[in-house]
Every structure is written in structure tokens, then in C-alpha cells.
C-alpha positions in Angstrom: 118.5 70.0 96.9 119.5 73.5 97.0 122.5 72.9 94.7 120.1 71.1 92.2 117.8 74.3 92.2 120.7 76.4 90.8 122.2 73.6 88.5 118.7 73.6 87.0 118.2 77.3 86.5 121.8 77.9 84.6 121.1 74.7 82.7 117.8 76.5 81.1 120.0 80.1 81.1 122.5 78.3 79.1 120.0 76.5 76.7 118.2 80.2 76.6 121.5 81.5 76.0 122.4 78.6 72.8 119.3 79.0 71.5 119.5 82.9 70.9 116.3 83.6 72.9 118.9 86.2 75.0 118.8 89.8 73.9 121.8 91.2 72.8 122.4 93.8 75.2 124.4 95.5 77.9 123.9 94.2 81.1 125.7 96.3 83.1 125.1 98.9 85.7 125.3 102.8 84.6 128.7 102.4 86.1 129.8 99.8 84.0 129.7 96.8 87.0 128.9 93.7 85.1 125.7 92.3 86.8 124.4 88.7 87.4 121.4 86.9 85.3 119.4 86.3 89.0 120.8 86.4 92.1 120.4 84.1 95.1 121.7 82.6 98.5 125.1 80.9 98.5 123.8 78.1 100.4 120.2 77.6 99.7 120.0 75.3 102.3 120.1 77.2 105.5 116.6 79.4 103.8 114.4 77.8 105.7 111.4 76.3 102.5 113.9 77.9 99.8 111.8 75.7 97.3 108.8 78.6 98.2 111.2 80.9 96.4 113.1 79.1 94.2 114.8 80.5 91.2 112.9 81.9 87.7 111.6 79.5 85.6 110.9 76.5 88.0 107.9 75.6 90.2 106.2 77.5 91.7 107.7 80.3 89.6 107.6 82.7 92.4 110.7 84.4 91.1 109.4 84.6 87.2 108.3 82.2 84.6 111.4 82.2 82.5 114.8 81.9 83.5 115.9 84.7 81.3 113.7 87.6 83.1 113.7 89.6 81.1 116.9 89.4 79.0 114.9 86.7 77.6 112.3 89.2 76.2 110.8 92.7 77.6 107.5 93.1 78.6 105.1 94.0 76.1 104.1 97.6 76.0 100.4 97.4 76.1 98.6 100.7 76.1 94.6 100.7 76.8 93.2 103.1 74.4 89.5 103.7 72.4 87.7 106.5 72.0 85.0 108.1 69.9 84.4 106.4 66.3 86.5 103.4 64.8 88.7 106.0 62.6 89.3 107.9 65.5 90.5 105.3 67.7 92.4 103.4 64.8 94.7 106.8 64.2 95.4 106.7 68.1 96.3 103.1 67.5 98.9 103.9 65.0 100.6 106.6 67.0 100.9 103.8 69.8 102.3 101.7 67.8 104.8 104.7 65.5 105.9 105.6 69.3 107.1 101.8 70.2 104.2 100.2 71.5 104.3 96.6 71.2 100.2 95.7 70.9 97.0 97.1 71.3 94.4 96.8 74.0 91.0 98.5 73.1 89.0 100.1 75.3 85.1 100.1 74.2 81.9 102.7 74.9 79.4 102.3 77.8 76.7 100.9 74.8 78.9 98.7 73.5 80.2 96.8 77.3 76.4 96.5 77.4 75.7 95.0 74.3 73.8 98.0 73.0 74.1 99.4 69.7 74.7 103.5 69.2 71.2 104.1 68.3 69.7 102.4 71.3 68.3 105.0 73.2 70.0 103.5 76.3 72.9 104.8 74.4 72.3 108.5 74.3 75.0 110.5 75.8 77.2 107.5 75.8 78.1 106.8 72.6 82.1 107.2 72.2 82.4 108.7 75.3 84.9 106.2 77.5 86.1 104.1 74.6 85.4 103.6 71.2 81.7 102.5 69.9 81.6 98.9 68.3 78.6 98.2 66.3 79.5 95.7 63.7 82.0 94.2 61.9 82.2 97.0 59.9 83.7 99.1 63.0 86.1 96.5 63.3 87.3 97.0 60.0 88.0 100.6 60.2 89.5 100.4 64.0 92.3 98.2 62.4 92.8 99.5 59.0 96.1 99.2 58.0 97.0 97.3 60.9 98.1 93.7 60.1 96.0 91.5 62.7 98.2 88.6 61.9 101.1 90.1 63.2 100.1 92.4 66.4 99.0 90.7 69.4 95.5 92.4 70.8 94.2 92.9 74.2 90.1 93.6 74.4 88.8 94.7 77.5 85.2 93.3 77.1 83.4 91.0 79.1 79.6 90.5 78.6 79.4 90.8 75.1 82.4 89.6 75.0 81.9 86.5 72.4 80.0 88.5 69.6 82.6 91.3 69.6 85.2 88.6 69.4 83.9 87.2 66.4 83.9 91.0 64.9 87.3 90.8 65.2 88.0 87.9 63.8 85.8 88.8 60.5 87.9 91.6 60.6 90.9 89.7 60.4 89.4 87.0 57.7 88.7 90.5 55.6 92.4 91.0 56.0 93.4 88.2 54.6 95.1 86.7 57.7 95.3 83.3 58.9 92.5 83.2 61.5 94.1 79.9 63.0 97.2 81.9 64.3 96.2 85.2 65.8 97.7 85.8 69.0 95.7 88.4 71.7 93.7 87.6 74.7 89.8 88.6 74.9 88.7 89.3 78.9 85.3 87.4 78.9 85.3 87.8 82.8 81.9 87.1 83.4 82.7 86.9 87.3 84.0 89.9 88.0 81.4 91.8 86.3 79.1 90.3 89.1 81.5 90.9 91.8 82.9 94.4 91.1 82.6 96.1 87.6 78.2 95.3 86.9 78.3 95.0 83.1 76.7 91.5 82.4 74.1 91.1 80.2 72.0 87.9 81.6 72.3 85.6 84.5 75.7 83.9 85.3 74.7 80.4 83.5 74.1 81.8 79.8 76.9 83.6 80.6 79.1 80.5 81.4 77.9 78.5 78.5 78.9 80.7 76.0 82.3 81.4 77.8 82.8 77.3 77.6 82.1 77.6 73.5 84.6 80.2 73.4 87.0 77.9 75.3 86.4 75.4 73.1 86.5 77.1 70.3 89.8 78.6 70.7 91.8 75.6 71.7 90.6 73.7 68.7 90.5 76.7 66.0 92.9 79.6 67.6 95.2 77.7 70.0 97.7 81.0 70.7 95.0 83.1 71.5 93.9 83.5 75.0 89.9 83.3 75.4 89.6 84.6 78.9 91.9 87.3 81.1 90.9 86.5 84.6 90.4 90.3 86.4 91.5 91.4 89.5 92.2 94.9 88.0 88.0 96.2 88.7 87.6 94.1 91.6 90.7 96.7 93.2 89.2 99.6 91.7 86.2 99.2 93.5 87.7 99.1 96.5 89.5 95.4 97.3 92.6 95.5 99.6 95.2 93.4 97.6 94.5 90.3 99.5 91.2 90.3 98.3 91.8 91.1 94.7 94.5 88.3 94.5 92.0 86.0 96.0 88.8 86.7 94.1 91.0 86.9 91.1 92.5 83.5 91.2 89.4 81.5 92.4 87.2 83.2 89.3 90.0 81.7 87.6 89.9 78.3 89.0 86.3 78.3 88.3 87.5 78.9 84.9 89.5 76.0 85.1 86.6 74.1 86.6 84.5 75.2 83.8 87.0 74.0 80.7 87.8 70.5 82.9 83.6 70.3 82.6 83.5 70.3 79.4 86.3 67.8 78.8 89.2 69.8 77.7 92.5 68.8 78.5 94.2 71.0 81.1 97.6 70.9 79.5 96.0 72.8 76.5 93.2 74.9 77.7 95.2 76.1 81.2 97.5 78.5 79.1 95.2 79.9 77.2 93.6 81.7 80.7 96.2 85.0 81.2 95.4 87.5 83.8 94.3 91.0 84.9 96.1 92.7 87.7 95.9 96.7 89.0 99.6 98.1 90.0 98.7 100.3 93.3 100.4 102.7 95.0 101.8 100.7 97.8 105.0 99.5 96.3 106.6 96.7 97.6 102.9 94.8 98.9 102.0 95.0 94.6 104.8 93.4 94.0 104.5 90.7 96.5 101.3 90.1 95.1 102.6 89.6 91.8 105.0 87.0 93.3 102.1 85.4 95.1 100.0 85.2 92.6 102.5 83.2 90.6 102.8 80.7 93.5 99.3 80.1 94.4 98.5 79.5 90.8 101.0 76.9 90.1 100.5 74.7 93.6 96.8 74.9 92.7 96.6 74.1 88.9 99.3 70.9 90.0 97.6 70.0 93.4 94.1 70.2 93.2 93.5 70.3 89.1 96.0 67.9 88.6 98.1 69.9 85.9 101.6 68.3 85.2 103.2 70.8 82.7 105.1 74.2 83.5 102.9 75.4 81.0 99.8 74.9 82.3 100.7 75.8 86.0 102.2 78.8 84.9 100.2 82.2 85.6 100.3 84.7 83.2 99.2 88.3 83.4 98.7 91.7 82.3 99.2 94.8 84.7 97.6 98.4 84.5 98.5 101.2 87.0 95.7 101.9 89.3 93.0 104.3 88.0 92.1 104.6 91.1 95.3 106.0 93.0 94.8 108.9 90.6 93.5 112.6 91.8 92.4 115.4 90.0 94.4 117.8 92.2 97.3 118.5 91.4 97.7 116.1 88.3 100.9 116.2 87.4 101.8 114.0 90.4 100.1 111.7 89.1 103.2 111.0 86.2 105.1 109.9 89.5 102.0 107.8 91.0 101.8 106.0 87.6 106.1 105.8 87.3 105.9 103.8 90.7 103.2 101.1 89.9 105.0 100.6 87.0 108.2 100.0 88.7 105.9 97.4 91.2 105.1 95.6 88.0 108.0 95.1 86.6 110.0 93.9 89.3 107.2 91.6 89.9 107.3 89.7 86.5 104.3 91.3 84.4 104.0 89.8 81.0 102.9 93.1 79.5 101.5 96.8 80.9 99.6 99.6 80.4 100.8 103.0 82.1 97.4 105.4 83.0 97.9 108.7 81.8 97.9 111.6 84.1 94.7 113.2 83.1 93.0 110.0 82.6 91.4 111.1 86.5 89.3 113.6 84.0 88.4 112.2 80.9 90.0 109.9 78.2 93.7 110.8 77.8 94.7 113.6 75.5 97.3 112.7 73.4 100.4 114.5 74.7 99.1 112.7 78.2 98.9 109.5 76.7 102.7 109.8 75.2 104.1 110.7 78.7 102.3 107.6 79.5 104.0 105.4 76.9 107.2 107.0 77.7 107.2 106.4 81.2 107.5 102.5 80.5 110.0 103.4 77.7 112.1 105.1 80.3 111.9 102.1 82.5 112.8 99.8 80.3 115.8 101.6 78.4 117.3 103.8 81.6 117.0 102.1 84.9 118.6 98.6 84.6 115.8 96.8 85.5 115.1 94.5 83.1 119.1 93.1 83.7 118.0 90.9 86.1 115.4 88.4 87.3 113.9 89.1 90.3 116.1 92.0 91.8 114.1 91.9 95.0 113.9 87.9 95.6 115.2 86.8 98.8 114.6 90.3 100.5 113.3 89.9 104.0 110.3 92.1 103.5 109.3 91.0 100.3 109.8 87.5 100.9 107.4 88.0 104.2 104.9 90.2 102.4 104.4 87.5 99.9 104.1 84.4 102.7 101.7 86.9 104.2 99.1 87.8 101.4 99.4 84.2 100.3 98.2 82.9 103.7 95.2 85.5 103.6 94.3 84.5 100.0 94.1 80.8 101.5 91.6 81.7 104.5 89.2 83.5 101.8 89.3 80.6 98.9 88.3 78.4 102.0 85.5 80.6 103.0 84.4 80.8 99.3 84.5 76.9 98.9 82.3 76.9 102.1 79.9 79.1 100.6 79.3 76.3 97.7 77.0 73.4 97.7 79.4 71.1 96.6 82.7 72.2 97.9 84.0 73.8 94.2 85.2 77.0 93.6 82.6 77.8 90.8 79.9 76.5 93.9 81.0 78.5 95.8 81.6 81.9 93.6 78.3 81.5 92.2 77.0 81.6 95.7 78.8 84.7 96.9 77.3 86.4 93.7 73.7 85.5 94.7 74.2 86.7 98.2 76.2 89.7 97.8 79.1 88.3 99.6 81.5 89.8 97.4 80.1 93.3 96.9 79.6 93.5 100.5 83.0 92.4 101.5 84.4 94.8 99.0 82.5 97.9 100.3 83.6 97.5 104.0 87.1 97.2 102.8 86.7 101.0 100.8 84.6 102.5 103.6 88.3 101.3 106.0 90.2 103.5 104.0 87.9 105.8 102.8 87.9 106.7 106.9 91.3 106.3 107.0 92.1 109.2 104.2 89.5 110.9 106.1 91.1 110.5 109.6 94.4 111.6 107.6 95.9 108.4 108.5 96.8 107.4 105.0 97.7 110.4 103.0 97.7 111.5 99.4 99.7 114.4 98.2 97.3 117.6 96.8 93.8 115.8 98.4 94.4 115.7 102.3 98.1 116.6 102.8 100.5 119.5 101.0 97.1 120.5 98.9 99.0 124.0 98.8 99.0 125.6 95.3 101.6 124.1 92.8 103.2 127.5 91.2 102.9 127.4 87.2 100.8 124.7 87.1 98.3 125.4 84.6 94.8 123.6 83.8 94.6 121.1 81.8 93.5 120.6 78.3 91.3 117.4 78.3 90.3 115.2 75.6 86.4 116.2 74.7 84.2 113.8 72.6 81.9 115.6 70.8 78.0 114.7 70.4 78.3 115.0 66.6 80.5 111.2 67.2 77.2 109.9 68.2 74.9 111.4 65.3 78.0 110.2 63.0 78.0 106.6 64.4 74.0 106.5 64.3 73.8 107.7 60.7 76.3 105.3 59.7 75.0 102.5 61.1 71.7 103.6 59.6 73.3 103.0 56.2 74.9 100.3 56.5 71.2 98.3 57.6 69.9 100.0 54.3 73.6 98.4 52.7 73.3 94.9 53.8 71.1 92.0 52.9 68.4 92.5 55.8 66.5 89.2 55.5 70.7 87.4 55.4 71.2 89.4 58.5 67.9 88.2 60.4 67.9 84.5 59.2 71.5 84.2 60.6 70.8 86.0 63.9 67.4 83.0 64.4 70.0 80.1 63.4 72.2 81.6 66.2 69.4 81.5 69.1 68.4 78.3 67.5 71.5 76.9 68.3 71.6 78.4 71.5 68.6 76.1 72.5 71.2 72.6 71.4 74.2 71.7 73.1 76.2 72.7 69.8 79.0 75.3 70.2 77.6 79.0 69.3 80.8 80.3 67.9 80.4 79.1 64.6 76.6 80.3 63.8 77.6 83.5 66.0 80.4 83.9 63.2 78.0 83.6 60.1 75.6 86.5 62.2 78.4 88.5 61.9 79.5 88.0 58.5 75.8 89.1 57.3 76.5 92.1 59.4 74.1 91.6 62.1 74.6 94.4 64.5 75.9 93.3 68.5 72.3 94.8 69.8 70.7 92.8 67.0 72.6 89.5 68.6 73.1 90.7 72.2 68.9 91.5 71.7 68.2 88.0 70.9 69.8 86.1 73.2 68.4 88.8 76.5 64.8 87.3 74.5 65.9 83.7 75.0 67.9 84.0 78.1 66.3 86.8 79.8 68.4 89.5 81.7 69.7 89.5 85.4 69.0 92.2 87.9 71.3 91.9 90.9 69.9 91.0 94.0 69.3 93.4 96.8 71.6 93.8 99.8 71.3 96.1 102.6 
């Protein structure tokens, strides 16, 4: 069987290989040793459950999903930015992509997460201040001017008003001229997670679902390369998850998701690739990268064994990494260029499809742009210097990873149970919704930051500059951090003003009622959503109507 493993991996090398999907490159070592594709055991047979591991590009893709690693192709350079107004943002964008970035993830204002537009005055003080502000299509025109849609894949980080601002986007891209049909991106739409960790929903987790099943829908019949929903682990370890916990309350939001598209009738083969995910890079270097491997695993056994999946492509978990926010300090910030250089590494040698590298005064405020280039270049060092990317898997087979991975795997198995426990009928999505009501997840997620919150301040876990070598760096000098200034938000009001004196009011309004009326049918709201946005109906205006019809949620209380 062993034998048969390797047979099969260098029969898809060599079909890689005569089908040019190789890069022409020099895969050597700086020294000029000529190094292997992947690596493995010469007798597979004496590893004791070798198929766990396998090689890349076969079940359950523990190693990789593609044979190739990445000679096959490089991970995507994916850098999170948004700030101020459209145009500002959109000239940020095009310095990304001048520098060698390789697509575009857009980070969005308070007001707009919330589905609130600039002149709400729940928006004062927050308009443009951690990403860009979003009111209409309009905004989505200028944040991509000059950027061909059709032909750069984009990432938006968005999740409760998630749908509208997805159709904004793709108006944008109709006003472009491109095909709509074959736009390639992924939209977050994590309605879980908000719940769990990050608290930016807009009404109870059942509207919320709904519209997330349209969007499925919508996407696999309309937009079938474009993923509708990027499962997030990334907040739920910001707010304080161990990586057991974030690996496990990622994946069974996303086999909730799965539940949720198998509810509605869509075939599992289509819709299962179409869910990518959302994972934070810590510190802790080899346990991220185990997690990465485990995550792989878990997905496939569970998208073959329980949902009943048959085809790589469907068992196969995809995912985008970011460099932990968290792990950051504003002491001595330049360290943090080596904190975000080392989760970097983690996620590249444990398979990420694409990344995003924090800047180093990101800890502050939204990067300036000299940080955010050190940023971009420390993934372009990585990928061009260290011989990484040469082969698949560098670190299969070691001892330590190999056991880190069995072991986070095993506690990821005793919490789905417990969350399948929690539900009335034994489902994940049961279950989840459950843990929501009670404050299960919060509460298990606040005992695990108050551990190492006591452990920093025991000074049994240390961080250099905050409670170990805090000494005085010589030369360093303060930094000079991006400031968004006030006048962005009397801008962004003013011109949203005008453009509700521009449009065709009564257009606007009739199409925003046809939306909630739909809303009240078992019809897919994408479509009507659509035409709101092509008469310029502003996300508040549509975010507005449906908190009338749905009504808003309020977490429950836990003490």
C-alpha cells in the first residue's frame, strides 16, 4: 500500500509536470544541492497509519492539496488593506499590486461591518477610521477604478452585511464591463463567528442564514469560481482561542455551512469548494503549522465520512492565513517585523493557499505605507530567498510535527462532540446555534485568554519589550502612524448627500420594498437585492429595511 501511495503521487507530479502546471525554476538549495519534489519514508510501511500522512495531493491531504506544493503555483500574496474614502484606499490598492501583490483583500469601516451608512449618527467618529467606508455602489466604483475586476481575484472581509456589499461589487464589475459569471474572489459571510468571537451581526442568526443560503445558491448557479463564504477561525483566535479551539470552532461553523447548502438541496460536489477558509498564523511555530496540517485532515475525513462527499475537490480544505494581530505589541515595534516573518514562515510550510503579512505598526493604527511595504516584502523575501517553496511539505514526517498534528486533531474531536451534544438534534448547525444562545462559546473562549493572560502575568510565557528585555532599544525612534482625518467623514457624508439628490429617489425606494417583499417568499434575495443596488440604494437604506422586517439581536447575558 505504501508503494501505491508513492506510485500515485509521481504519477500526478509527472502529469503536473506534462501539462506545464510546473514553474520553471531552480530548485535547488543556495548551495546548488539539487532538492527532491516531497520527501518521505523509504518504506512507508513500517510508519505506523502512514495513510494519516500520506503524500500531497491525496486523501486526506495532510501533506498539501496538490502534488506540486508549491512548484505548482506560489501562494497568493494577499494583503488586507482599506482605509479612509474609496479613492484613498483604491491608490493603496494599486501600490499593492505595482509592488507584486497578487489580489486584494479589503478591509471596511466600523459603519460599514454594521450596515450603517457614513451619515448615521452611529457612525460619527468611525467613519474611515479602520478600513475604508462603503456606502454604495458608487464607492465601489471608485475603490476599483482602474482595476480590472475580471482579472484580479478579491478577498472581502465582511460578514453581516455581507450580501448587499457583495452585490456592490458585482455592480461595480457589470459597470466595468466584465463578465459577472467568471469573477474569481471569496466574500467572508461568516455569520457564526460574528456570534462566537468578533459581535458584528446585524439580526438574529436565522435571517442571517437565510440570506447566506441565497448567496450559496446564487453563486454556484450564476458565479461558480467565486467563493461565497470564508469560514473564520482568524477572530475567534484573536479573541483569545488556544489553537485547538480555533481549529474546532472553525471547521464545525463550516460544517454547518455544509449542513446549510445540503438543506437547501445543493449538490456537495459543487457547493463544498466554493467554502475557503480563514486562519490566524501565531506565534508558536511549529503548533500553527500542525494546525494547518490538521485542518486539512479533519476537513477531508469529515466532508467524505459524514457528508458523504466523493470528490478531491469537494473534501479539500482551502484557506487563507493572516499573521496574528494579536501577537503584536506596541513596545518596541520593530520586533514585530520578526513576529510577523515567523507566522509567515508557519504558514507556508503548512500549505496556505494565499497570506496577508500584518504590518508592524498595525498594533497602533492602520499601516503607514512604508510599514505596509516591509509587510509585503517580508512574504516576497520568503518566497524568492529561502527555498521554501522547492518542496512540498518540508516538515512532513517529523516526529514533533507529526505528533502535534495527531494531538490538536484528537482535541478538535472531543469539542465537535460536545458541540453536537449541545444540539437538539445531534447536527452541527444544532448544536452551534445552541452554544450561541447560551454563551458557550464566548465563555469558553474568555477562560482560555484569562490562562494566558495569568500566564504573561506570572512571566511564564514571555514576550520580548512587554514582560521580558523591556530595556530601551538604542536609536529606535517613534513611529509615524497613519492618521485618518475627520474631514474623510464630512467628505464621505457630503458626497453621499449628493449622490441621494443625483439618483432617481422614488427608483431607489420602490426597489429597496420589492427586496423586503421578497424577503417575506421563499424566492432567492440576490436578484431583487441586485436591482436595489443598481438604483443606488444606499447599505443603511437596505441593511435598515430588513433590521424593520427581521428585527435586530442583542446577545444574551452571561455572567
Amino acid at each position: 500500500m505504501a508503494q501505491d501511495a508513492a506510485q500515485r503521487w509521481q504519477q500526478r507530479y509527472d502529469a503536473a509536470m506534462a501539462t506545464g502546471l510546473v514553474r520553471d525554476a531552480d530548485f535547488t538549495t543556495l548551495s546548488g544541492v539539487e532538492v527532491d519534489p516531497v520527501y518521505g519514508p523509504a518504506d512507508e510501511s513500517a510508519v505506523e497509519n502512514f495513510e494519516r500522512i500520506g503524500y500531497p495531493g491525496e486523501f486526506p491531504f495532510t501533506r498539501g492539496l496538490h502534488a506540486t506544493g508549491y512548484r505548482g503555483r506560489a501562494w497568493t500574496i494577499r494583503q488586507f488593506a482599506g482605509f479612509g474614502n474609496a479613492r484613498q484606499t483604491n491608490e493603496r490598492y494599486r501600490m499593492i499590486l505595482a509592488e507584486g501583490g497578487g489580489g486584494l483583500s479589503v478591509a471596511f469601516d466600523m459603519p460599514t461591518l454594521m450596515g450603517r451608512d457614513s451619515d448615521d449618527p452611529r457612525a460619527l467618529g468611525e467613519v474611515g477610521h479602520c478600513g475604508v467606508a462603503i456606502d454604495s455602489a458608487a464607492d465601489m466604483d471608485v475603490l476599483f477604478d482602474g482595476i480590472d475586476l475580471a482579472a484580479t481575484t478579491t478577498s472581502m472581509t465582511i460578514s453581516g452585511p455581507a450580501v448587499p456589499v457583495f452585490c456592490m461589487y458585482l455592480v461595480a464589475a457589470e459597470r466595468q464591463g466584465a463578465d459577472v459569471g467568471t469573477l474569481n474572489g471569496t466574500l467572508q459571510t461568516d455569520i457564526f463567528k460574528e456570534y462566537i468571537a468578533q459581535k458584528e451581526w446585524l439580526f438574529a442568526p436565522e435571517p442571517h442564514l437565510r440570506l447566506i443560503g441565497d448567496l450559496m445558491e446564487y453563486c454556484a448557479e450564476n458565479i461558480p469560481a467565486y467563493k461565497p463564504i470564508s469560514v473564520s477561525g482568524y477572530h475567534i483566535r484573536e479573541a483569545g482561542s488556544t489553537a485547538a479551539q480555533e481549529l474546532a470552532y472553525t471547521l464545525a461553523d463550516g460544517f454547518a455551512y455544509v449542513e446549510l447548502g445540503l438543506s437547501r438541496g445543493l449538490d456537495i460536489e459543487k457547493f463544498a469548494p466554493g467554502l475557503s477558509f480563514f486562519f490566524d498564523a501565531h506565534i508558536d511555530f511549529f503548533e500553527e503549522i500542525a494546525k494547518f496540517r490538521a485542518a486539512r485532515r479533519i476537513w477531508a475525513r469529515w466532508l467524505r465520512d459524514v457528508y458523504g462527499a466523493t470528490t478531491d475537490k469537494a473534501q479539500q480544505l482551502r484557506f487563507h492565513t493572516q499573521t496574528a494581530g494579536v501577537s503584536l505589541t506596541a513596545q518596541q515595534p520593530d520586533n514585530n517585523i520578526v513576529r510577523t516573518a515567523i507566522e509567515a514562515l508557519s504558514a507556508v510550510l503548512g500549505g496556505t493557499q494565499s497570506l496577508h503579512t500584518n504590518a508592524l505598526d498595525e498594533v497602533l493604527a492602520l499601516p503607514s505605507a512604508r510599514a505596509a511595504q516591509i509587510a509585503l516584502r517580508t512574504q516576497q523575501v520568503i518566497a524568492e530567498e529561502t527555498g521554501v517553496m522547492n518542496v512540498a511539505d518540508p516538515l512532513g514526517g517529523s516526529w514533533y510535527v507529526e505528533a502535534l498534528t495527531d494531538e490538536l486533531e484528537r482535541q478538535a474531536e472531543e469539542i465537535f462532540a460536545r458541540i453536537r451534544d449541545m444540539g437538539a438534534d445531534g447536527t452541527m448547525t444544532s448544536g452551534i446555534l445552541r452554544g450561541i444562545e447560551d454563551g458557550w462559546f464566548t465563555g469558553e473562549i474568555a477562560e482560555a485568554a484569562f490562562v494566558y493572560q495569568r500566564a504573561l502575568e506570572k512571566g511564564d510565557k514571555k514576550v520580548v519589550g512587554v514582560n521580558t528585555l523591556t530595556g530601551t532599544v538604542q536609536g529606535e525612534e517613534p513611529l509615524q502612524i497613519l492618521r485618518v482625518s475627520h474631514e474623510v467623514e464630512r467628505e464621505q457624508k457630503a458626497e453621499l448627500a449628493a449622490r441621494r439628490q443625483r439618483r432617481d429617489d422614488a427608483a431607489a425606494r420602490a426597489a429597496v420594498e420589492r427586496m423586503v417583499a421578497v424577503s417575506r417568499t421563499e424566492q432567492n434575495m440576490v436578484p431583487a437585492m441586485l436591482d436595489a443596488v443598481r438604483a443606488e440604494a444606499t447599505l443603511g437604506e437596505i441593511c435598515d429595511a430588513l433590521r424593520a422586517e427581521w428585527g435586530s439581536y442583542t446577545e444574551p447575558a452571561r455572567f
